[in-house]
C-alpha atoms as an extended CHARMM CRD file, in Angstrom:
* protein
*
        56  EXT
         1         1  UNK       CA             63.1140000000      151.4680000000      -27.6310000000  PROA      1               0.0000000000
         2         2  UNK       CA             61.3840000000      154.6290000000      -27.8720000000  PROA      2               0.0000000000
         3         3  UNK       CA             58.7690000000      156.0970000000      -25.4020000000  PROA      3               0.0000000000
         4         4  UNK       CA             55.8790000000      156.3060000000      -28.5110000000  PROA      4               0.0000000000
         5         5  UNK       CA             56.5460000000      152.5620000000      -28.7850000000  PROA      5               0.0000000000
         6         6  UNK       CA             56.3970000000      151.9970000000      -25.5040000000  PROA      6               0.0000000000
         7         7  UNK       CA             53.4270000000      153.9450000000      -24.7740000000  PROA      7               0.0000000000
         8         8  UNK       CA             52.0450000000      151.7870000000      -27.4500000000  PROA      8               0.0000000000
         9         9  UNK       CA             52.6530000000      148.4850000000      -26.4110000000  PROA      9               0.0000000000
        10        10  UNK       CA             51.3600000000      149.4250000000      -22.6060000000  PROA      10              0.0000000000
        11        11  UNK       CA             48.0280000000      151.1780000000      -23.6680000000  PROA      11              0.0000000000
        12        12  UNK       CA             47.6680000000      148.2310000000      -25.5610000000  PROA      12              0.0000000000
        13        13  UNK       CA             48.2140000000      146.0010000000      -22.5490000000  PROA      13              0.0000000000
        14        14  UNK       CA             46.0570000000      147.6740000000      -20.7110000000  PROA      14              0.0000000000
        15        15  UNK       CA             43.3890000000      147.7070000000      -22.6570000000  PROA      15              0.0000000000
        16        16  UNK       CA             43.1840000000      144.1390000000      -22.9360000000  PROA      16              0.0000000000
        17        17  UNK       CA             43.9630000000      143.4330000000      -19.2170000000  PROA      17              0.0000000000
        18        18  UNK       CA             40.8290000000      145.8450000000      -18.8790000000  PROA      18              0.0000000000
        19        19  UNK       CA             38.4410000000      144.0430000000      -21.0990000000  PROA      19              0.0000000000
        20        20  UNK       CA             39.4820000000      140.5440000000      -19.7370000000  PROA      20              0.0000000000
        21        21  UNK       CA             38.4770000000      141.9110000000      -16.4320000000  PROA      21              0.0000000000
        22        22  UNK       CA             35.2730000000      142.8040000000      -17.6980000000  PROA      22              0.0000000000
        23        23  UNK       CA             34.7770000000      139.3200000000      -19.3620000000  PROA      23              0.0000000000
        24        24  UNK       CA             35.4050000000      137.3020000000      -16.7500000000  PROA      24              0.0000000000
        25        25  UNK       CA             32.5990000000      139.3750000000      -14.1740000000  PROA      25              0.0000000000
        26        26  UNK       CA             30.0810000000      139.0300000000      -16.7710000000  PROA      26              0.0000000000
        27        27  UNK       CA             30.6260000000      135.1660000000      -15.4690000000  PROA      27              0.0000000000
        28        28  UNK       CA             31.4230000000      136.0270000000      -12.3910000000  PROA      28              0.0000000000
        29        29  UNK       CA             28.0700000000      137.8780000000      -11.3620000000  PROA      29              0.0000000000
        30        30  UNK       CA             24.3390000000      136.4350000000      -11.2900000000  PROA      30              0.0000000000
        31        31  UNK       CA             22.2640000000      137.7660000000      -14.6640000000  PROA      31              0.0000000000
        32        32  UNK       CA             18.3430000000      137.3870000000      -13.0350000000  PROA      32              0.0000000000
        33        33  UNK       CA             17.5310000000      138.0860000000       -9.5760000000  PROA      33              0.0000000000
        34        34  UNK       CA             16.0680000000      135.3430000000       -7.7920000000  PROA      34              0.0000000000
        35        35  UNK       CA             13.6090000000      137.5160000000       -5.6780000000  PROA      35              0.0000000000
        36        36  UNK       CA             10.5350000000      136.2780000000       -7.7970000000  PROA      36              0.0000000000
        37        37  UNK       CA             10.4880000000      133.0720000000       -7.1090000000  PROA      37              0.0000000000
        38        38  UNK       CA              7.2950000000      132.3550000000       -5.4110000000  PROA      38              0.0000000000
        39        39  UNK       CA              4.4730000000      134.0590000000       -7.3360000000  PROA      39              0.0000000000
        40        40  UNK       CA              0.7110000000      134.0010000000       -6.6030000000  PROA      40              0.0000000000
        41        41  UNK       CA             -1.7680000000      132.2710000000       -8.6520000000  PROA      41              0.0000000000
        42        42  UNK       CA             -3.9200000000      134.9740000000      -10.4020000000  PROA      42              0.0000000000
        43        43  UNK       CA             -7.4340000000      135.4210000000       -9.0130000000  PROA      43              0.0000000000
        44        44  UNK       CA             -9.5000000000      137.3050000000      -11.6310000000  PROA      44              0.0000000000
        45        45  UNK       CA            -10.1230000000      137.7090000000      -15.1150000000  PROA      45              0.0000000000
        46        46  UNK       CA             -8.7050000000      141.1820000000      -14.8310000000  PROA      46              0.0000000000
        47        47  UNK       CA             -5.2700000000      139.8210000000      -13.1220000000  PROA      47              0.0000000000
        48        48  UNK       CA             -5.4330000000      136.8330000000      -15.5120000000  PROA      48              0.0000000000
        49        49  UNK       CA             -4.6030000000      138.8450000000      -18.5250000000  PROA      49              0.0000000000
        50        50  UNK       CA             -1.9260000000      141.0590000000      -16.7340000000  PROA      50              0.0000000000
        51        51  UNK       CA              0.2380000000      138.0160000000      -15.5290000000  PROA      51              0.0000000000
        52        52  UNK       CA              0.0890000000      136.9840000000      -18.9790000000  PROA      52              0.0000000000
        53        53  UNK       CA              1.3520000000      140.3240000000      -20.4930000000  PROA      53              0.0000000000
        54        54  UNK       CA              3.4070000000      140.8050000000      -18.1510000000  PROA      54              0.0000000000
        55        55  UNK       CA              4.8810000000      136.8850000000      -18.8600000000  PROA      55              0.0000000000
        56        56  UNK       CA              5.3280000000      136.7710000000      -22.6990000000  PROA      56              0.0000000000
């Protein structure tokens, strides 16, 4: 076998070792922090319209 094919077949290896890494922490690691979970009821008219733009 020749070093080109070689070269070949292990880049190729590697690349797909690589991005099955990456796959398997995007289900590995938490997507939304779970700091906001208490949040305070809006007093005014002013803060009112702000926690609702800010929740669309």
């Amino acid at each position: 076998m020749s070093y080109f094919k070689l070269k070949l077949i292990l880049s190729g290896l590697g690349g797909v070792i690589f991005s099955f890494i990456f796959i398997l922490l995007t289900f590995v690691l938490p997507v939304k922090d779970k700091r906001d979970a208490f949040v305070p009821k809006p007093k005014g008219k002013l803060q009112i319209i702000s926690h609702s733009l800010k929740n669309r």
